[in-house]
N, C-alpha and C positions, 0 to 999 in steps of 0.2 A: 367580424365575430366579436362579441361582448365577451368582457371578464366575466368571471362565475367561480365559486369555489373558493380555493387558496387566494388566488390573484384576487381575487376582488376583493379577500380581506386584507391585502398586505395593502389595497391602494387605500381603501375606506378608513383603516387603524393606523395610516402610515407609518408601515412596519420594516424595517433595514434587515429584513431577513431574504437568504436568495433565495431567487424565483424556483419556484418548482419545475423539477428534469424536462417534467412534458405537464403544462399546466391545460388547466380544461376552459372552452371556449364553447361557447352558446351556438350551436348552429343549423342550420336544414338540414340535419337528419332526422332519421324516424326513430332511433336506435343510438345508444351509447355509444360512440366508435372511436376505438382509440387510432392514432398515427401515429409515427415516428416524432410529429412535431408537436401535436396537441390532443387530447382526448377530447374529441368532438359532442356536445352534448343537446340534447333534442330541448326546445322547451318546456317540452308537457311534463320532463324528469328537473328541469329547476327548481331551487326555493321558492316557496312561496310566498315569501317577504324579502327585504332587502337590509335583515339586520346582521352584523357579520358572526353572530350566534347559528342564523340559518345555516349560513354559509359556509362558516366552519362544519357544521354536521355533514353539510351533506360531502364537501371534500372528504372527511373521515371515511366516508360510507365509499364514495368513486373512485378518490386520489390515494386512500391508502396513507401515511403517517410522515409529514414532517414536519418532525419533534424539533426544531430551531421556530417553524412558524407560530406554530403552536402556541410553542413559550413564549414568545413577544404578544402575542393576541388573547390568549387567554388571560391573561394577567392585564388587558384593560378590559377585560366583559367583566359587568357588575354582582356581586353574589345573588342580589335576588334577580336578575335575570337568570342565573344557572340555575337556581334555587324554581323559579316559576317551569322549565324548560323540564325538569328531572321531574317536577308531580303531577306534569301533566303526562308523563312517559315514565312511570318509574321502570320498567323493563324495558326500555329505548336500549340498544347496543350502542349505540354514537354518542348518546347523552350520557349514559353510563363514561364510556370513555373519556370523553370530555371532563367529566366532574372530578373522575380521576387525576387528568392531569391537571384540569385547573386547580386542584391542593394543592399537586405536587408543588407546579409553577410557584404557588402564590403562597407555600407555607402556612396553610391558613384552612382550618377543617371549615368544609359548608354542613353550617349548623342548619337543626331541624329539617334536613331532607325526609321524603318517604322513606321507610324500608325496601332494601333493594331486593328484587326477587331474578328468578331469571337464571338461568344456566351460567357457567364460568365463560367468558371470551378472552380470548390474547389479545395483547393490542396491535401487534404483528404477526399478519396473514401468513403461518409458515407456507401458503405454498407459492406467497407474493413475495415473501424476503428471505433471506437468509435470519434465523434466531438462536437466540442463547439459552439459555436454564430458565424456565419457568418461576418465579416469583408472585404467590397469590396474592391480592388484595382482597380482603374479607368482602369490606363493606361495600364497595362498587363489584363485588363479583367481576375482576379485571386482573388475567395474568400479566403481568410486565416481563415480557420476553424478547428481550433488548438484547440487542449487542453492549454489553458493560453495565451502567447504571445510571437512575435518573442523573446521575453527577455526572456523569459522562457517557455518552450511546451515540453513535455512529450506525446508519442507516446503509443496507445493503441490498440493493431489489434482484430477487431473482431471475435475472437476464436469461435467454434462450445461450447466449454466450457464458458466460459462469454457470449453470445447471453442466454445459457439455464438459466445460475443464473440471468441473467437478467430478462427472462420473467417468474421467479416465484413471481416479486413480493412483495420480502422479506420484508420490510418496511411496506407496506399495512399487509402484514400476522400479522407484529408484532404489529402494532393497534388493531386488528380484536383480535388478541389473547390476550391481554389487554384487553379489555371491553368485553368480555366474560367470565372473571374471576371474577368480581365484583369488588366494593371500596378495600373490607379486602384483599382480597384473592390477588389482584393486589398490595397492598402497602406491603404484604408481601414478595409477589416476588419481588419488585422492591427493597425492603432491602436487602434482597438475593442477591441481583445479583450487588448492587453497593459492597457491601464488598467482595461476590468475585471477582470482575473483579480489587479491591485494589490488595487482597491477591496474582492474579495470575499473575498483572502488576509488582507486586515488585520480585514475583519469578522466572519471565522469567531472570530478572537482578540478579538472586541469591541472594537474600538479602530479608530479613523476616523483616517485620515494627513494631517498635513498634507500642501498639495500640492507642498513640499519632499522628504517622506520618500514622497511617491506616486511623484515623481521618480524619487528614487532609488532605488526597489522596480522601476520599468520598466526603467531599467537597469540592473539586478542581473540581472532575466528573461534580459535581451538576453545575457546572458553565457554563458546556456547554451548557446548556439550554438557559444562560443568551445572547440577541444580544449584544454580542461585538467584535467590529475589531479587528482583529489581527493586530497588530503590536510587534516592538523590545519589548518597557514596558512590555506591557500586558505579553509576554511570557516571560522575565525575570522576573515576579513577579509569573508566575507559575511556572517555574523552581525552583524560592526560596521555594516556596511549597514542591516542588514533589522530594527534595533530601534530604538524610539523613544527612552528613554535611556540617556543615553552615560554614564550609572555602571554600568548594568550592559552594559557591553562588555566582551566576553570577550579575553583574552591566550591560554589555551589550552583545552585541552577541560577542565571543571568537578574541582575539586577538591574536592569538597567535597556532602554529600547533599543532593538535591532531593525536592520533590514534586508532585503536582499535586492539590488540595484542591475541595471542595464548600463550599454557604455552611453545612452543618454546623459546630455546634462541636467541639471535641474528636479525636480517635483515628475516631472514626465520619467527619469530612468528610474524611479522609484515602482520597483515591480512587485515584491511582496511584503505586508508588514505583519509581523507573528503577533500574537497578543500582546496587552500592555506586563510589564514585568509583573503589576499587583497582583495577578492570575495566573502567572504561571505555574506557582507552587501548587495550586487546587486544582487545575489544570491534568499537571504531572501527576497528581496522586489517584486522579480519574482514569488518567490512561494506565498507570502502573500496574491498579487495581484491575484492571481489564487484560492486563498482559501476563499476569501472574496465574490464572488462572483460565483463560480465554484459550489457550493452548490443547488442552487436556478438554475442553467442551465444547467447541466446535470444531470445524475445518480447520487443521494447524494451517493451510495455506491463507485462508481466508485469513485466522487471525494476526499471522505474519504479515500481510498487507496494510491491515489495518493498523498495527503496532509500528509499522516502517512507517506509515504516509504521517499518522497521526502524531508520531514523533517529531516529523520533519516541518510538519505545519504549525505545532507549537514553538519550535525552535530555541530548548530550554537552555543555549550556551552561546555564547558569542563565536564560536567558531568551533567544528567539527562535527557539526547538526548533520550531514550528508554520508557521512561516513558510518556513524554510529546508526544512525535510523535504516543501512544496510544489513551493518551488524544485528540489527535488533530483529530484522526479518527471519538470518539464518536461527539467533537464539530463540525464538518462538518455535520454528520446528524443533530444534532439539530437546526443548523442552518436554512437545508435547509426546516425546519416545516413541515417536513413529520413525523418524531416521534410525537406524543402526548408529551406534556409536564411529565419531570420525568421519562420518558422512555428509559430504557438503556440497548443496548444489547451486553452479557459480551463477547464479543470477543476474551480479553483475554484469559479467558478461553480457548478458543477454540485454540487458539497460541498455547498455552502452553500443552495442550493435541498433539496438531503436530505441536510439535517443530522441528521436521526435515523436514519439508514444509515449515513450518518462515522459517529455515535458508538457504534452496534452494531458497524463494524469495529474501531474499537479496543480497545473492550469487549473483543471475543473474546480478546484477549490480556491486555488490563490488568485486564480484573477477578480473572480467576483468579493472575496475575502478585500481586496487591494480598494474596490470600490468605496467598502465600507471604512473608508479615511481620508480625511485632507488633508493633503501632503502640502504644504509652503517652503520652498525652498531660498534660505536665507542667506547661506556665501557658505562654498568649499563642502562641507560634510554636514555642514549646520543649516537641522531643518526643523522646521515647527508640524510637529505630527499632532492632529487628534481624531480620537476613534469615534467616530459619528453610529454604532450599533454597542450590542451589549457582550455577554461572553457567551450567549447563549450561539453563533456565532462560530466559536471554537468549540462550544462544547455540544452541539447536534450538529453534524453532518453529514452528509453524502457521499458514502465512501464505494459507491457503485463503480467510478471508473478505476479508482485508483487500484480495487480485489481483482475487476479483471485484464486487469495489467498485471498484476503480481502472479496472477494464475498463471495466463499466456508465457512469463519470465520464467517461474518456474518449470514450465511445458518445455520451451527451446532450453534451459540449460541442463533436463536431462536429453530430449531426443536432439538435438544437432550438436551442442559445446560436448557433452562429458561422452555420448557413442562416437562423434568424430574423432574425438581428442584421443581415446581407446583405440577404435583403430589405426588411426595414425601408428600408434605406441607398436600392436601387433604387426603392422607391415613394416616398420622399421626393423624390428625384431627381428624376423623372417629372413630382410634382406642382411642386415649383420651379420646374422648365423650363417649363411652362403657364400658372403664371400669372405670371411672372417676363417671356412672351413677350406677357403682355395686359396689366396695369401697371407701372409705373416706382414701384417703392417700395424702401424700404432692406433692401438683403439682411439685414439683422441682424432686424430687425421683420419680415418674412418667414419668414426660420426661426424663428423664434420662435412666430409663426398657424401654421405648418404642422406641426412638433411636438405646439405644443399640440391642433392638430385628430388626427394620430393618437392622440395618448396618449389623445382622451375619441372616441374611436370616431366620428371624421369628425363632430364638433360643436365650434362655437367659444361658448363660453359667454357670455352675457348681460356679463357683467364683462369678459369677455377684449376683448369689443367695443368697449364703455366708453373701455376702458384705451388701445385705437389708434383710436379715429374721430376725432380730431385729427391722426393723421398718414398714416392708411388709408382709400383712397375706399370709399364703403360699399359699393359691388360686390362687394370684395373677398374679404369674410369670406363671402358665400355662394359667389364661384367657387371659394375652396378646398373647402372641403364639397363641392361638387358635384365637382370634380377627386377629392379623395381616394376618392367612391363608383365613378367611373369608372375610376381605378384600381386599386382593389381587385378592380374585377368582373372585371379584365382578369388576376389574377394565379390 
């Protein structure tokens, strides 16, 4: 099957942009046919030239919009080629398109075109992507309804998978399931769930907190609640929070190259490189700009994933990037005042449970991201990095895997983490109360036989007996047994 489309401009302009999700290939069909792998394309629907002007159009028209290709190709096609392409099609939608971003790309008006005629078009398909706030463009008759802004836009296709996470809901559920619990029974889960989503944000990073810095990682959480703008401060002062040491706390966003490494040696354990420091102030203020307000106008989940991933791939600190871009998930719902105040869903968790799904979402960007550099590995931690692409790069991409991963995360941490962890709470309860109403023994040695009889499936072990039949009548240990089967049968 022959290049066509996208691909075939990225080989023709040799462009360091990634390949497109499912690029399109020339072949025996009769009929446009998409796959899983490629969108299969008939001859008699190809270009009719082989200039990468064709080609770009007609991807516009089949492939739908990526804005990183784009940018690198558009900005080597010459203005009077765009210029010849618009007057022979002043009401062309793709050409219209095109002329559009070829300004944007190239800062630079195309003088003396025709007058554009011709109805308003978006440049994304709402019922092919996920979009943002409508932005007109007069003179190309061309909405710009992007995820963020020409400075920065992250691309989101509406999968049959994200359409369905979307129409459950999630957020309304996790209200609804809140105030069905009552005051108590709600502020215990909601204890629950901030000290797990600490415990499980610090061990996605392999690192166990003290119960100092667990502290202070709960309320760091709790702050998402609070409106306030992100900016550089604000997150340098959570960053000084949210790491364990205080040599590497940050004063402003990283000056200087990062990376993130495998236990390879050499140029080979070099797995992801974040942009060059030069960009990541312009960077940050793209995505900031996009976080501030991206809450309140789309899907808070959507825009939570994309504020999380997109934080962690710019990588603006030298250390605490994994933490913070958690945190930055929950501060996007709260922002966007669809949680109830206090209300937090441990995500984490749920990361951390499929961990090999986190690391396929980030993959989808950082590996092919890692391409774009030669790594020389010179002795010890000293290595000769340069970035062989542009920032265009960092600043379009493909945030399809990493929203429906953040959906699916948010889906398990209200329906299995926060209803398990609640039940749990209410059979515990149940059996407390029962036997707490038939002997007089120390609440603390109580909790402690009734934990341990759920955690081993309504059994109190040979040893666990042992260890309180000096201070536990022997009754005891079989009316919880028998409590916890009567309670469970009830649930």
């Amino acid at each position: 099957m022959s290049e066509i489309g996208y691909s075939k401009v990225k080989s023709q302009l040799n462009l360091s942009a990634i390949d497109p999700r499912i690029p399109a290939r020339l072949a025996s069909v009769t009929t446009v046919t998409p796959t899983p792998s490629a969108l299969l394309i008939p001859a008699k629907v190809a270009p009719k030239d082989q200039s990468p002007l064709s080609h770009l159009l007609f991807a516009l028209k089949h492939e739908g919009i990526h804005l990183q290709l784009l940018s690198q190709a558009l900005r080597k096609i010459p203005e009077q080629e765009m210029l010849a392409a618009i007057s022979e099609s002043p009401t062309g939608v793709y050409i219209r398109t095109a002329c559009f971003l070829w300004e944007t790309f190239n800062q630079q008006e195309l003088k003396n075109a025709p007058a554009i005629t011709g109805s308003m078009v978006n440049l994304f398909d709402p019922k092919k992507y996920i979009t943002g706030p409508s932005k007109r463009n007069a003179k190309w008759r061309v909405n710009f309804n992007g995820l963020g802004s020409m400075d920065y836009c992250v691309t989101v296709e509406r999968t049959e998978h994200i359409n369905s996470l979307l129409e459950l809901n999630i957020l309304q559920k996790a209200n609804e399931f809140l105030s069905e619990l009552g005051p108590t029974a709600s502020d215990r889960a909601m204890s629950w769930a901030y000290l797990s989503e600490t415990k499980s944000s610090f061990e996605i990073e392999r690192e166990t907190p003290s119960a100092t810095r667990a502290e202070a990682f709960v309320e760091l959480l709790k702050k998402a609640h609070l409106t306030t703008q992100l900016d550089e401060e604000y997150l340098v002062g959570l960053q000084n929070t949210a790491i364990t040491n205080p040599l590497d706390r940050a004063v402003f966003y990283r000056h200087e190259q990062n990376w993130l490494s495998s236990p390879l040696r050499g140029a080979a354990g070099v797995t992801y490189i974040p942009p060059p420091p030069e960009i990541v102030n312009e960077l940050m203020k793209g995505l900031l700009d996009f976080a501030n307000v991206a809450p309140k106008q789309i899907d808070p989940l959507v825009a939570a994933a994309i504020v999380s991933f997109g934080f962690v791939f710019i990588h603006p600190f030298m250390d605490g990037n994994g933490r913070l871009s958690r945190f930055l998930f929950h501060h996007a719902l709260c922002q966007s005042g669809s949680l109830k105040n206090g209300l937090l869903l441990p995500v984490s968790m749920a990361m951390q449970r499929n961990e090999d799904s986190y690391l396929a979402a980030l993959k989808s960007f950082s590996e092919p991201a890692r391409k774009r550099w030669e790594v020389i590995w010179i002795d010890g931690d000293d290595y000769q990095m340069t970035f062989k692409s542009d920032d265009s790069l960092y600043r379009y991409w493909n945030a399809t895997t990493c929203v429906e991963f953040g959906l699916e995360m948010a889906k398990q941490a209200l329906e299995k983490d926060l209803r398990e962890e609640t039940e749990f709470l209410a059979k515990y309860d149940l059996i407390y109360s029962a036997i707490n109403n038939q002997y007089d023994i120390r609440g603390k040695d109580l909790n402690t036989l009734i934990l341990a009889c759920m955690d081993q499936d309504g059994k109190l072990s040979i040893n666990r007996r042992k260890k309180f039949a000096a201070t536990v009548p022997e009754g005891v240990f079989n009316a919880i047994e028998a409590e916890y089967l009567k309670v469970v049968g009830s649930f």
